[in-house]
VOTI-741051 format. One line per field, with one value per residue (C-alpha): residue in three letters; chain; x negated, z negated, y; residue number from 1. Coordinates in pm, whole numbers, always signed. Example, Ala and Ser with C-alpha at 12.3 -4.5 7.8 and 13.67 -1.06 7.14 Angstrom:
REM VOTI-741051
code: c(ALA, SER)
unit: c(A, A)
c1: c(-1230, -1367)
c3: c(-780, -714)
c2: c(-450, -106)
pos: c(1, 2)
END
This chain:
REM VOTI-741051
code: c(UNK, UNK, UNK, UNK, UNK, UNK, UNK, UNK, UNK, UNK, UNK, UNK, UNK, UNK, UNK, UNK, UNK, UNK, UNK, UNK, UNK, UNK, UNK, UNK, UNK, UNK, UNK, UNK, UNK, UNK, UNK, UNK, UNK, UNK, UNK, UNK, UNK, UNK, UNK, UNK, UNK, UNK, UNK, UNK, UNK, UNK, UNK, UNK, UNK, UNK, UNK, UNK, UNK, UNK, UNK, UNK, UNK, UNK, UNK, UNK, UNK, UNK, UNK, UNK, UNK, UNK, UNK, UNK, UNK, UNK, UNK, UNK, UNK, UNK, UNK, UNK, UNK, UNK, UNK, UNK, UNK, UNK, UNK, UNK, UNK, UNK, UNK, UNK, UNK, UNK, UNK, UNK, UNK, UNK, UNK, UNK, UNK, UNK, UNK, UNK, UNK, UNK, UNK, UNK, UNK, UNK, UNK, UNK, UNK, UNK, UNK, UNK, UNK, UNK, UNK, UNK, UNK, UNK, UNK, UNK, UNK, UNK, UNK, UNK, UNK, UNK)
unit: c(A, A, A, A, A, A, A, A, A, A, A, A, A, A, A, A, A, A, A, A, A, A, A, A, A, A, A, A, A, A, A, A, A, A, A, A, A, A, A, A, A, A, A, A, A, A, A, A, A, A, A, A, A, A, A, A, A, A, A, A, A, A, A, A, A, A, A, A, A, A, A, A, A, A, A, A, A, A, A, A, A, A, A, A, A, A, A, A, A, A, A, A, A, A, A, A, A, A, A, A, A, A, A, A, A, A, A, A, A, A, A, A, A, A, A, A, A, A, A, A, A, A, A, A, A, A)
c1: c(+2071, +1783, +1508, +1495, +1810, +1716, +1958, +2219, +2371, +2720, +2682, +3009, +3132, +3229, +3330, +3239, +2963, +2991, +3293, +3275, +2971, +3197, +3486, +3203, +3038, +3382, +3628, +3332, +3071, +2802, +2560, +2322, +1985, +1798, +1904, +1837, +1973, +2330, +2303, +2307, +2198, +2382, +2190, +2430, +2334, +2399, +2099, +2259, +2294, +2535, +2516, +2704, +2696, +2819, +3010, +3356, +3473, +3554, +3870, +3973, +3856, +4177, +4080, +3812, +3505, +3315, +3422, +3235, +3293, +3398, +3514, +3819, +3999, +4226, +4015, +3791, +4177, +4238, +3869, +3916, +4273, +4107, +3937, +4218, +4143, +4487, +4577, +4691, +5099, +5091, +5424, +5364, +5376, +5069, +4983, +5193, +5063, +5168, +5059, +4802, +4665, +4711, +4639, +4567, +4399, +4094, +4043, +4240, +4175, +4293, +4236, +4188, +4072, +3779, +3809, +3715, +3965, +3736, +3911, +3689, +3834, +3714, +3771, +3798, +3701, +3966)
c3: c(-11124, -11315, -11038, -11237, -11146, -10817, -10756, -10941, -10925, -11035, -11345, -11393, -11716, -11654, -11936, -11745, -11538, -11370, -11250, -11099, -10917, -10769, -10685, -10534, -10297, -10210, -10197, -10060, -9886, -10180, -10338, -10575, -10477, -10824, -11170, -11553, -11853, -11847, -11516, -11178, -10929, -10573, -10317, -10018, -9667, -9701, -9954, -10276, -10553, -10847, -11115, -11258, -11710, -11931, -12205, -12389, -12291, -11941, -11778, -12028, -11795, -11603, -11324, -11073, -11100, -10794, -10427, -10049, -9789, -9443, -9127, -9078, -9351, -9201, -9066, -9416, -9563, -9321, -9373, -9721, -9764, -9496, -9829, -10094, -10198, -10308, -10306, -10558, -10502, -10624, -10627, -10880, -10902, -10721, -10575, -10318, -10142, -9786, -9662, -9992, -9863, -10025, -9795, -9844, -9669, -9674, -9737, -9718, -9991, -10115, -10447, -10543, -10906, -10895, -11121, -11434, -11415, -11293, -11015, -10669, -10364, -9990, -9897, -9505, -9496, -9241)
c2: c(+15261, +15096, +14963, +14666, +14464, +14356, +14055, +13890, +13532, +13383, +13161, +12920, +12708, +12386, +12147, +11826, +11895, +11564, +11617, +11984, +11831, +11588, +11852, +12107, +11807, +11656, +11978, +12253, +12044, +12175, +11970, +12115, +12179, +12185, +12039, +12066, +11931, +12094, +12311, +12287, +12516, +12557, +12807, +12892, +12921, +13338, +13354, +13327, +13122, +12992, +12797, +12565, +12527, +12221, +12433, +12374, +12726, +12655, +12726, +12994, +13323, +13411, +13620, +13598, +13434, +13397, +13528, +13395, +13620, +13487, +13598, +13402, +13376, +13138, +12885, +12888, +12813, +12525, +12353, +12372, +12238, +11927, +11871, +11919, +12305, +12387, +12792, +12977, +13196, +13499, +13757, +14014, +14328, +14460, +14152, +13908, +13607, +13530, +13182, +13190, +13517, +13896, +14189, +14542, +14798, +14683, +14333, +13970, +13712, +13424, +13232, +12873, +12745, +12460, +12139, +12347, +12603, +12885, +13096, +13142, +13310, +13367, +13680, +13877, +14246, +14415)
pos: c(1, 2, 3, 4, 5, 6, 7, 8, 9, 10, 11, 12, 13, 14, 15, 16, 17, 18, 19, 20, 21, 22, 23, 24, 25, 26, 27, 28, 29, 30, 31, 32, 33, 34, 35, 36, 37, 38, 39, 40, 41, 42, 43, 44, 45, 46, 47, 48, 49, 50, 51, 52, 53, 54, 55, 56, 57, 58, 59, 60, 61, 62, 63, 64, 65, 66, 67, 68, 69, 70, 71, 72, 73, 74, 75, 76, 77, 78, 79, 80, 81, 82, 83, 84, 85, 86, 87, 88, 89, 90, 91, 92, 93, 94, 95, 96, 97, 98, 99, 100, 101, 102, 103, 104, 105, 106, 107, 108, 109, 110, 111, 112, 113, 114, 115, 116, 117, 118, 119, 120, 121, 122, 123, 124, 125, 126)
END
């Protein structure tokens, strides 16, 4: 592993910036903390960071994007439906939702998409 990549941050397209602002502060409780020309920057009470990009190519990734970690999955679920998150079903093979949530051995998570179309999850190590 090269000694060089020391930390790493989550860098999200959104193709109105304006308005993913407005879903993060009203749907997640986030507000950025620094801003440029076309990005945002969110830090997170955990110590890390995202960004949020003005691009046309939003929405077109289809699987996971950025994941928080929590330890109760449920109650993160609750707060954030409060506020309008709605969860993504999922029953395919390899992958079922109960209540919004897939288990497995070693982890619960469930999936929600922001206003851009980018797919975030919180996620509950067992």
């Amino acid at each position: 592993m090269s000694d060089m990549l020391k930390e790493a941050h989550t860098v999200l397209p959104a193709k109105d910036l304006q308005r993913a602002r407005q879903y993060y502060h009203d749907k997640l409780g986030l507000d950025p903390d620094q801003e440029h020309e076309g990005l945002v920057t969110y830090h997170t009470d955990g110590g890390t960071y995202f960004d949020l990009y003005e691009t046309p190519n939003a929405g077109t990734a289809q699987n996971t994007q950025m994941c928080w970690s929590t330890d109760d999955i449920e109650a993160e679920m609750r707060q954030l439906r409060e506020h309008g998150v709605v969860f993504e079903d999922y029953d395919v093979p390899g992958l079922k939702t109960v209540d919004g949530i897939a288990t497995d051995a070693d982890m619960r998570t469930a999936w929600f998409r922001d206003s851009e179309g980018n797919f975030l999850c919180v996620t509950q190590m067992l």
